[in-house]
C-alpha positions in Angstrom: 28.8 -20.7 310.5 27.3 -17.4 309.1 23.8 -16.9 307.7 24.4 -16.8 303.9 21.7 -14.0 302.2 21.1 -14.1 298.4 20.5 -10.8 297.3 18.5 -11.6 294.0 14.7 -12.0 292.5 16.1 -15.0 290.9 14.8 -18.1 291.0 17.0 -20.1 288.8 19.9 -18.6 291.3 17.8 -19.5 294.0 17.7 -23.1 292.1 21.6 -23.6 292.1 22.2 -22.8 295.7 19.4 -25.3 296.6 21.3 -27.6 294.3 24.3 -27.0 296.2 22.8 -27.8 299.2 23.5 -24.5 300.9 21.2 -23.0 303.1 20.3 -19.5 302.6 17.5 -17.2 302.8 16.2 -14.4 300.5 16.6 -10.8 300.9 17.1 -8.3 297.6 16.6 -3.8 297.3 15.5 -2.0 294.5 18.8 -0.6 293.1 19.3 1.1 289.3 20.1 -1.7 287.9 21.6 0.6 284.8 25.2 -0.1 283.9 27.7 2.5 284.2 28.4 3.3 280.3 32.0 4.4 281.9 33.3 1.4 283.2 34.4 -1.7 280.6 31.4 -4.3 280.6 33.0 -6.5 283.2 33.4 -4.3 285.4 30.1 -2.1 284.8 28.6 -6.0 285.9 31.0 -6.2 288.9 29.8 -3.1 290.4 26.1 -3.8 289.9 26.3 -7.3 291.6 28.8 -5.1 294.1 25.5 -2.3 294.8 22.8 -5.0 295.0 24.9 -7.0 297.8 26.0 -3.8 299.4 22.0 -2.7 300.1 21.3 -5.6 301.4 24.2 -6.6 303.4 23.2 -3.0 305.4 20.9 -5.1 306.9 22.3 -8.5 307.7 25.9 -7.4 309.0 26.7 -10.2 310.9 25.9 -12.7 307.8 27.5 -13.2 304.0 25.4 -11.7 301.2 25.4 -12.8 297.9 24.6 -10.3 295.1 24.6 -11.2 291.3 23.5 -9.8 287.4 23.8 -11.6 284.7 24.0 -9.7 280.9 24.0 -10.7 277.3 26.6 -9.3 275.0 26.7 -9.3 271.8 28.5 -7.1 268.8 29.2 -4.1 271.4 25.8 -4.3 273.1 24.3 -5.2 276.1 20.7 -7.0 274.9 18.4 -6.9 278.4 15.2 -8.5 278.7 13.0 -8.0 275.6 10.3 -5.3 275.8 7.9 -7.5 274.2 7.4 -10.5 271.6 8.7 -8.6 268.7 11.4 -7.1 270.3 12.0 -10.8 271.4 11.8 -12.7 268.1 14.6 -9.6 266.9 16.9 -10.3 269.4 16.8 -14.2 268.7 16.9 -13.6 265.0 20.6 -11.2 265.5 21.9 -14.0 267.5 21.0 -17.0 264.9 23.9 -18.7 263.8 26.4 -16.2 265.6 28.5 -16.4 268.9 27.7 -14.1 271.7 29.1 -13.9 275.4 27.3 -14.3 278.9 28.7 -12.6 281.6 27.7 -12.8 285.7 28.9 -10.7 287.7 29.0 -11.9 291.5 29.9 -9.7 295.0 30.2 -11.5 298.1 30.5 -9.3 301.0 30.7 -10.0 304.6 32.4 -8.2 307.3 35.8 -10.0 307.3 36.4 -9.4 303.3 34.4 -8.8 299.7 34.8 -10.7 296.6 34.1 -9.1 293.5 34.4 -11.2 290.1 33.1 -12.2 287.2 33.0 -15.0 285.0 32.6 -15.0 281.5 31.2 -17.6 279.1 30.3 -18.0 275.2 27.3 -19.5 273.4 26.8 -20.4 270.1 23.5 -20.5 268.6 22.3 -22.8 265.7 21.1 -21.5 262.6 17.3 -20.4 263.6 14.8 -20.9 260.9 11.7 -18.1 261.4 9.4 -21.1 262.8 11.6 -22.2 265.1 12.3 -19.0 266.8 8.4 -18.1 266.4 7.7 -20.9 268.3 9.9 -20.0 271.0 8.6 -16.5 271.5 5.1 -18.3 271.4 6.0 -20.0 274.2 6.7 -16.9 276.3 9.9 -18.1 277.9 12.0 -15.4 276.8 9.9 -12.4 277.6 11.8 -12.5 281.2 15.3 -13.8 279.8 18.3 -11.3 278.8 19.0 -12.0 275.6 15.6 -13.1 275.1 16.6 -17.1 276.0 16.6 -19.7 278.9 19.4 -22.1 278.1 17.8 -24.1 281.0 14.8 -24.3 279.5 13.4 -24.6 275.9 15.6 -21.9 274.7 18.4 -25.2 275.0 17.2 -26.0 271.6 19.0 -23.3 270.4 22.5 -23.5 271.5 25.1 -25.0 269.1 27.9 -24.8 271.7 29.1 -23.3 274.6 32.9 -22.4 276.0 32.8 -21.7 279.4 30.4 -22.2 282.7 27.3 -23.4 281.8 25.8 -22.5 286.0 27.0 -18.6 284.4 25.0 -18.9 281.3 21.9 -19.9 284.0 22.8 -17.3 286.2 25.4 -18.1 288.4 28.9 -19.5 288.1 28.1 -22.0 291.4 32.1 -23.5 291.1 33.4 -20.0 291.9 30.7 -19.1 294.5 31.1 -22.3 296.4 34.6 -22.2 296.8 34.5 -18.0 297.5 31.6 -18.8 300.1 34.0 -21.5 301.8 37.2 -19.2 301.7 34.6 -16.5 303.8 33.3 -19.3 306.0 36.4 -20.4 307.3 37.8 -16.2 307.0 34.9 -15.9 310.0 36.0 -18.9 312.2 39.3 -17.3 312.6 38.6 -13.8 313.2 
């Protein structure tokens, strides 16, 4: 059985693969984690998880790493982390009432094969009155969320619906990378 490596800062990805029961340990570079403004979103995500799994794998050759980035879209635009309260309260205030999508992009590389994918999902907020989404910023939680939100946290309060993987909206679509990492498992055993 290979060592599986998750190539992220993440501790709510770090959360699911506990949750999963794998074991794995932590490893992660400092890559420009810019998208490429020439690629189509989906695959602009693709390629980042792709580059943060490919500097680490350099190191663990022998193993699986795990690389993934999770983005906010909404209207055309990729909204990152918030620069600061206000910019936070702005972003929460555009996506009141509307529908926006979450997309996570995931690389798995290991020596036998790569798996590149990503898995998109949409969230509907409720109508946000100013208090409610004051309060929210107040509470800091989305100063380090894209999209200025935590669905796993308070920022649940604010979602009206969801279609699609709720593990992607968190940070990782855990149905696709379980049955990926097993299809690369049992890839190793043969070769």
């Amino acid at each position: 059985m290979k060592k599986v490596w998750l190539a992220s800062k993440s501790p709510r990805r770090r959360d699911l693969l506990k949750q999963m029961g794998i074991p794995f340990s932590v490893d992660y570079a400092n890559v420009d984690e810019s998208l490429d403004q020439n690629l189509l979103v989906g695959d602009a995500i693709m390629r980042l998880a792709y580059d943060k799994a490919n500097a680490v794998f350099h190191r663990h050759e022998d193993d699986i790493v795990i690389g993934a980035d999770t983005i906010v879209y909404f209207n055309g635009s990729v909204l990152g982390k918030p620069k600061d309260e206000y910019d936070a309260y702005h972003m929460l205030q555009s996506l009141s009432g509307k529908t926006h999508q979450v997309m996570t992009g995931v690389a798995m590389i290991s020596k036998e094969m790569t798996e590149c994918f990503y898995e998109l999902s949409e969230v509907t907020f409720y109508d946000l009155r100013d208090k409610e989404i004051q309060w929210y910023v107040n509470t800091k939680e989305p100063l380090d969320k894209a999209g200025a939100y935590g669905i796993q946290g308070k920022g649940a309060f604010l979602v009206a619906k969801i279609v699609g993987d709720y593990y992607n909206i968190v940070g990782l679509p855990l149905s696709k990378v379980v049955r990926k990492l097993e299809k690369m498992q049992n890839s190793a055993d043969i070769v």
